[in-house]
C-alpha positions, -999 to +999 in steps of 0.1 A: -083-250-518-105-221-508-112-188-522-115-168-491-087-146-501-098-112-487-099-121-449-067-140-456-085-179-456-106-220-481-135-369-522-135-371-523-155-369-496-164-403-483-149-421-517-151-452-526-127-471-503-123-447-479-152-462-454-155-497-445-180-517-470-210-537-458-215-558-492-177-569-492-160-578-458-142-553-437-107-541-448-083-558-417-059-542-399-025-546-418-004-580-405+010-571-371-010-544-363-023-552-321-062-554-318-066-564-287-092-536-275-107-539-306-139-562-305-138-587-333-163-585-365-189-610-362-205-623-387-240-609-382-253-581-355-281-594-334-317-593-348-330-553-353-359-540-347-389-533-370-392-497-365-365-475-387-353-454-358-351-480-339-330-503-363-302-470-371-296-467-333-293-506-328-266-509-353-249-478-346-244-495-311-239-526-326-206-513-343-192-492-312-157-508-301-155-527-337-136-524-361-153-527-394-186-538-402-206-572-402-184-597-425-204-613-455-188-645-466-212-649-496-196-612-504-174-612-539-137-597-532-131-562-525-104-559-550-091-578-581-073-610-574-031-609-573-010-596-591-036-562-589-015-553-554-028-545-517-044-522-497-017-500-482-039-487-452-068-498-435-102-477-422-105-473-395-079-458-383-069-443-419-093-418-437-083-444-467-074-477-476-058-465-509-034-440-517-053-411-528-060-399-562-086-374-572-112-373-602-124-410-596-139-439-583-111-461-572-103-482-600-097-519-593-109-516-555-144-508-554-179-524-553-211-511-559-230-501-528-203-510-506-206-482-480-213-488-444-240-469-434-264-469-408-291-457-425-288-481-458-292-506-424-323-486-409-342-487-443-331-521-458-367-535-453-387-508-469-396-503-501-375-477-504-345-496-492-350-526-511-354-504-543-324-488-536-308-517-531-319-534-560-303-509-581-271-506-563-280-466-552-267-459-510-278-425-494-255-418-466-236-391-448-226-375-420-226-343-392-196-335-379-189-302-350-156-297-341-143-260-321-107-247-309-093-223-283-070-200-301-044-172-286-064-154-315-097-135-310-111-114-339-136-129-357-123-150-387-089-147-369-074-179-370-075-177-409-055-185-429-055-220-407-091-237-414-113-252-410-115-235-373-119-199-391-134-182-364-114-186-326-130-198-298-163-208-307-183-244-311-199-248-344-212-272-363-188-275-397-199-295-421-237-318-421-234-336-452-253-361-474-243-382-509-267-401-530-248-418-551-241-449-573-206-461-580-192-483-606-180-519-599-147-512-612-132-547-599-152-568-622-134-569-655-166-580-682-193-550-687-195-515-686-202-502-652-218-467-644-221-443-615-230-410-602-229-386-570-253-360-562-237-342-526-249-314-501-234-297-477-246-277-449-221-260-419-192-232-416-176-253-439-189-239-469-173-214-473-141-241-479-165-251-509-175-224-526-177-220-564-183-187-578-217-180-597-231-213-574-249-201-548-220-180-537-237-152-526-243-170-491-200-162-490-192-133-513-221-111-510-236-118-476-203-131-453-227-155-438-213-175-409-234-206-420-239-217-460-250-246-481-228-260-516-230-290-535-194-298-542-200-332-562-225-332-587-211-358-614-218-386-632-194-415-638-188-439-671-160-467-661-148-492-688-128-522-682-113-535-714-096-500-722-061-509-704-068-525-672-094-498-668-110-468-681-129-445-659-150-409-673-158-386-650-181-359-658-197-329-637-187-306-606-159-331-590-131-326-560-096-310-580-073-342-583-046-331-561-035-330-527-032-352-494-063-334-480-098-332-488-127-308-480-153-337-467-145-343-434-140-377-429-111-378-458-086-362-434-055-373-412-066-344-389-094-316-381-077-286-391-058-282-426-022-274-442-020-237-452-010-261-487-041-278-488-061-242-475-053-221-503-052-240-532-078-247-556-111-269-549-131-282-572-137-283-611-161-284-638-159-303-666-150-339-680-120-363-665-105-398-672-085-418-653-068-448-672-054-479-653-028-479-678-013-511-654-017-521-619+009-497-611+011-468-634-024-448-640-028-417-663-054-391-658-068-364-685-092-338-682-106-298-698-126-279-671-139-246-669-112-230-643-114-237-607-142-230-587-153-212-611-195-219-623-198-232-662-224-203-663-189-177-659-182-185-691-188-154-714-202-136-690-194-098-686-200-072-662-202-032-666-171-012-660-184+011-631-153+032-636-152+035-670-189+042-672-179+070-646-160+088-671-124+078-659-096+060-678-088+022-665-055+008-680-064-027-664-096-029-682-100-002-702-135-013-722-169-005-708-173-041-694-153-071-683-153-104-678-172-117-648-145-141-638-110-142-665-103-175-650-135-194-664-122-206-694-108-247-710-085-258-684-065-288-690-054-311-661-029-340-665-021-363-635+004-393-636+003-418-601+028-445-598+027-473-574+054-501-563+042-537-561+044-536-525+019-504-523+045-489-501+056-465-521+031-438-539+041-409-562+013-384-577+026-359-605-003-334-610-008-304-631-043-290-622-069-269-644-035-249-664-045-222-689-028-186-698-034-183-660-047-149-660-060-132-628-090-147-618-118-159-588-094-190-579-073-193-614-046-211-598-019-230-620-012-256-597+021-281-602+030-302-577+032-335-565+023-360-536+041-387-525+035-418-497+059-439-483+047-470-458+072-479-435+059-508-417+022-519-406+020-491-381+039-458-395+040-440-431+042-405-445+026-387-468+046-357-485+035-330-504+047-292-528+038-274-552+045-242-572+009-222-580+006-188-596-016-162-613-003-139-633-010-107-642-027-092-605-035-062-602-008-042-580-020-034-542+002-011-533-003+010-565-026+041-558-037+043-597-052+003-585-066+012-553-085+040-571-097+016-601-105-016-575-125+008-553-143+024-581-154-007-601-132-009-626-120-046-619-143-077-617-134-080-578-140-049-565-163-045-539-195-036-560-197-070-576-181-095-546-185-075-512-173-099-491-138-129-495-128-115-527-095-124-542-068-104-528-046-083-551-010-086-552+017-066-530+040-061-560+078-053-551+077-026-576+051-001-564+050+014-598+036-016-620-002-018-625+002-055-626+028-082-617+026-123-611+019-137-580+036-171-572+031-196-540+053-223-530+046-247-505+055-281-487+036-300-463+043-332-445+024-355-425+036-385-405+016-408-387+018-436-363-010-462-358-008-483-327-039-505-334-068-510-359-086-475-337-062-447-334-038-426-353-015-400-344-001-376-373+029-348-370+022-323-393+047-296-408+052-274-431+061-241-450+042-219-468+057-192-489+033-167-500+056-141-522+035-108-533+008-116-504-023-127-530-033-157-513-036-150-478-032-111-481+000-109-464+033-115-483+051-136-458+068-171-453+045-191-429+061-224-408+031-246-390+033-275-373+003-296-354-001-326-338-033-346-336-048-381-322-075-398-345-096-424-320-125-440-334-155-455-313-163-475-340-166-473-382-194-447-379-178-421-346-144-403-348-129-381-323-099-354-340-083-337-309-049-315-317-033-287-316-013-263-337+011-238-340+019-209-365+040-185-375+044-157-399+086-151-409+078-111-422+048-100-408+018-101-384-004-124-406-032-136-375-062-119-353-070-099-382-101-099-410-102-075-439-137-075-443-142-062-411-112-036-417-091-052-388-055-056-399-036-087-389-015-078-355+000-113-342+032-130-359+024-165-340-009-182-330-015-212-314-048-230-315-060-262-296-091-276-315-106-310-324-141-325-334-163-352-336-177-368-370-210-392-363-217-409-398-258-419-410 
């Protein structure tokens, strides 16, 4: 999902359900699953300090070797009584305990200030806390560092992998807070409201990034480090609408995809090429209906993809027209800033089996005319999980995205008008990780469409309630080169081991391997004028996430 096409590179961050909860008891480990290094939940850590440092380092210790939090018996259920189904997975080891769905709180599964965090813990007896409690509002988050060893070496070389964009180096990748609210969506009587205010801070940004939003940290200055605020929303859920009604409105994660941008939402450290160079986020206004336990419909108009509302109707100067030379891609004296920031319409289906064991996600994300733009990608695809048994399941997912209408790279009337101005990419309004043109077959056209097609696969084997290991594969089909700037087929597979110290510390060791069918595709970065010059890389990488 990241617009870093000129180097060839870019939940739901910690949503609802995907961390263990502290008013509601700990999700267990599925039936079956062997525990036996895992130190049983008590029902209460041992008296914490007074002092607030003092009480977030306690409990962090508290929790090492466990596998959930403290279990409150007085706490209401988790999730709506039978028939509303169960929890598939279980956190740790998973990054969820329900199949993922984008664009909103978990419906049916999720209390209000049900996050475990350490520093909810450290501040309980303030005023602060207690106020915050009081009103059901958590501030939480984490830092996570992570770095690789690659066979690549330029900076920005290992792109398009991410999020280890730059080879052998250490970094710190994404520090992250949410305040937030969420809806009780389990109770079934009164309307329930939420929000979520989110910052990030790291390399990661750059994964992030919306255009017209503090973007010139990315597209104007190529900084290494960068700060975003990819969820900004506020939420409306109502329960007598269906088995569940629930309005999203604001700057939220795009709906798709197995993978997310927030660390902690991920099988593994680095990302699919699938998940990579898709679209991110949206704004605008979406619903998700629990039309029944198994069958949920989701609706929503945006603005484009990562895309600012602010793009809309805005124009720029035609530097080559002003110049006194003819431009047959925009042949007017100004342009749009961004074509793709116009109403998008998204429409979701997710199916479920009684069991939870089997998950299907239909998705077509932020569609319009699909006219060349920052990130306008029409994305249709779909995801699908299957469980097993209690210790192995796969998640599946493809997709078909395109723009249409790009401007042809390997047309010298194009390369005269993108170098001059006349395009709203060129390198006088976004220096730095602009979108790519296309490498059209014809070399005559000004224009032609550029499709992707891609399939990704992860499957993953948990043998106890603190470790996961996922296989991931896949193939990536970029046709005319827009995406990642090389028109190629790539194949990549990685394998990785999730071990968690406890709810709040994860360790992502792994390692993966590429390859590029057509062309060199790695060790290369446009911005710097290096041209790829390796077909395969390999890179070992991993990272630790500590949680507050």
């Amino acid at each position: 999902m990241l617009a870093m096409f000129g180097v060839g590179t870019l939940c739901i961050g910690a949503a609802p359900g995907a961390r263990a909860q502290t008013t509601t008891p700990a999700t267990p480990a599925p039936a079956g699953m062997p525990v036996a290094a895992v130190t049983p939940v008590t029902a209460r850590p041992p008296k914490l300090s007074e002092s607030i440092i003092a009480r977030f380092f306690e409990y962090q210790a508290w929790e090492l070797g466990k596998s959930g939090p403290p279990d409150d018996p007085n706490a209401p259920p988790p999730r709506r009584a039978a028939p509303w189904g169960v929890s598939p997975v279980s956190t740790p080891p998973m990054p969820f305990t329900e199949w993922p769905y984008g664009g909103a709180t978990d419906i049916g599964t999720n209390r209000a200030a049900s996050v475990d965090s350490p520093f909810m813990v450290a501040i309980a007896d303030t005023w602060l806390g207690k106020a915050m409690s009081e009103s059901h509002i958590q501030a939480y988050g984490w830092v996570d560092v992570g770095g690789n060893i690659s066979s690549s070496s330029v900076r920005g070389g290992n792109s398009p992998g991410a999020y280890d964009y730059d080879p052998n180096r250490i970094q710190m990748d994404q520090a992250v807070i949410y305040v937030e609210r969420t809806p009780d969506t389990v109770q079934t009587d009164h309307v329930d409201w939420g929000f979520r205010l989110s910052a990030i801070y790291g390399t990661d940004y750059r994964y992030t990034t919306s255009y017209g939003l503090a973007s010139y940290q990315l597209l104007k200055d190529n900084r290494a480090y960068g700060y975003d605020f990819p969820m900004l929303y506020g939420e409306v859920y109502i329960p007598k609408v269906a088995d569940g009604l629930l309005i999203r409105f604001g700057r939220y994660i795009a709906l798709p995809d197995i993978e997310a941008q927030l660390a902690p939402n991920n099988y593994m450290y680095s990302h699919s090429l699938t998940y990579t160079l898709d679209n991110y986020t949206n704004t605008g206004v979406q619903a998700t209906l629990a039309a029944s336990k198994n069958i949920f419909l989701q609706f929503g108009v945006s603005v484009g993809s990562d895309t600012a509302l602010g793009n809309t109707g805005a124009r720029l100067s035609n530097l080559y027209v002003l110049a006194g030379n003819p431009d047959p891609l925009y042949p007017g004296k100004t342009f749009q800033k961004d074509p793709g920031a116009k109403a998008s319409y998204t429409a979701c289906a997710r199916l479920q089996s009684n069991s939870a064991r089997d998950n299907i996600y239909f998705c077509a994300d932020a569609i319009n005319h699909g006219e060349y733009g920052y990130n306008n990608l029409q994305w249709l695809g779909v995801t699908y999980y299957h469980k097993f048994n209690d210790h192995w399941h796969i998640a599946f997912e493809a997709y078909h995205m395109q723009e249409n209408g790009v401007p042809n790279a390997v047309n010298p009337t194009v390369q005269a008008i993108i170098a001059g101005g006349g395009e709203p990419f060129s390198p006088q309004y976004v220096p730095y990780n602009a979108p790519n043109a296309a490498q059209c077959r014809n070399p005559n056209v000004l224009t032609c469409n550029a499709p992707e097609q891609s399939a990704v696969f992860y499957l993953n084997y948990s043998p106890d309630a603190m470790n996961n290991f996922s296989l991931r594969g896949e193939v990536y089909d970029d046709i005319v080169g827009q995406r990642t700037g090389v028109a190629t087929t790539y194949y990549e597979t990685a394998v990785g081991w999730q071990h968690w110290l406890s709810p709040q510390i994860e360790l992502r060791p792994e390692v993966a391997w590429y390859h590029s069918a057509d062309a060199p595709a790695f060790n290369g970065n446009s911005d710097l004028g290096i041209a790829p010059d390796r077909k395969t890389q390999v890179v070992a990488s991993g990272d630790i996430i500590v949680h507050f």
